[in-house]
C-alpha positions in Angstrom: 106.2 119.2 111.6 103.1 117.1 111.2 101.0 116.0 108.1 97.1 116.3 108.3 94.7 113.8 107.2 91.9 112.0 107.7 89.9 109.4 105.2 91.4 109.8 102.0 89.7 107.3 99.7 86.9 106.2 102.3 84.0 108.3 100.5 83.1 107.8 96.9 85.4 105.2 96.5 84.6 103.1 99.6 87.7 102.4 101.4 88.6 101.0 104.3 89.0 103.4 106.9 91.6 101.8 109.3 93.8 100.5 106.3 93.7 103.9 104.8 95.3 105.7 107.8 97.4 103.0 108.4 99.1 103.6 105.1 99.1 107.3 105.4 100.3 106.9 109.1 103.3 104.9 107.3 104.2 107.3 104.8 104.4 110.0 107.2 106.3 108.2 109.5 108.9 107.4 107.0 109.6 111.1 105.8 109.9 111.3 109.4 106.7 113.7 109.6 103.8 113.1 112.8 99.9 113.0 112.0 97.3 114.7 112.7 94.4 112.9 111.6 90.7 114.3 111.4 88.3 111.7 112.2 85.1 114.2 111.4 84.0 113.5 114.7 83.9 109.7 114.2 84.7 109.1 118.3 84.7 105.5 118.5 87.2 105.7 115.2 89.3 107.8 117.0 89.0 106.0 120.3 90.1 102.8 118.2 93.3 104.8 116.6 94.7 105.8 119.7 94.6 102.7 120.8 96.6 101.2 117.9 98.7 104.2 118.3 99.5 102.7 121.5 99.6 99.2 121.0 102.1 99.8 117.9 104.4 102.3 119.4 107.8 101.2 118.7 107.1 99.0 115.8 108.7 99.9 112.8 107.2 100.8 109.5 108.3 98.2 107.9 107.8 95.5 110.2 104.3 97.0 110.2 104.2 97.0 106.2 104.8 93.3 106.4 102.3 92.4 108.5 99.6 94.2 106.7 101.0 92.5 103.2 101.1 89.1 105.3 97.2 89.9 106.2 96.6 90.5 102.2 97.9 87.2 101.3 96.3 85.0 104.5 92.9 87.5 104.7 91.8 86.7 108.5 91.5 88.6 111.1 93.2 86.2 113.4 96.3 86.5 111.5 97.9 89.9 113.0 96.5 88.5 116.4 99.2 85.6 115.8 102.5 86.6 118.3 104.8 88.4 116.5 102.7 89.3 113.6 103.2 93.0 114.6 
């Protein structure tokens, strides 16, 4: 079974794209559920999340959860570039 998505919260309410399907990518991967998510024809987006999808395979969710929460509390980009941050 598989959840569908795409950017919940990135409209109106201006949120960041990648974070946001990060988290939903989470949730669904703790209930044990794959995504599909809709980019609305956003290529390089798309491009750019199969390429995570790749580069993350095998890390857990919540090794992943602590990165991102590491990121919140030390916000720079060279942070999850730091070996073993992911």
């Amino acid at each position: 079974a598989a959840v569908a998505t795409g950017h919940w919260g990135c409209g109106a309410f201006l949120g960041n794209k990648e974070l946001k399907a990060l988290e939903q990518w989470m949730a669904a991967s703790a209930c044990g559920m794959n995504v599909v998510y809709t980019t609305f024809g956003d290529k390089a987006f798309a491009n750019n999340l199969n390429d995570l999808a790749r580069q993350l395979q095998g890390v857990t969710v919540a090794r992943l959860w602590s990165a991102l929460a590491s990121l919140a509390r030390h916000p720079s980009p060279a942070a999850l570039r730091q070996p073993g941050a992911v």
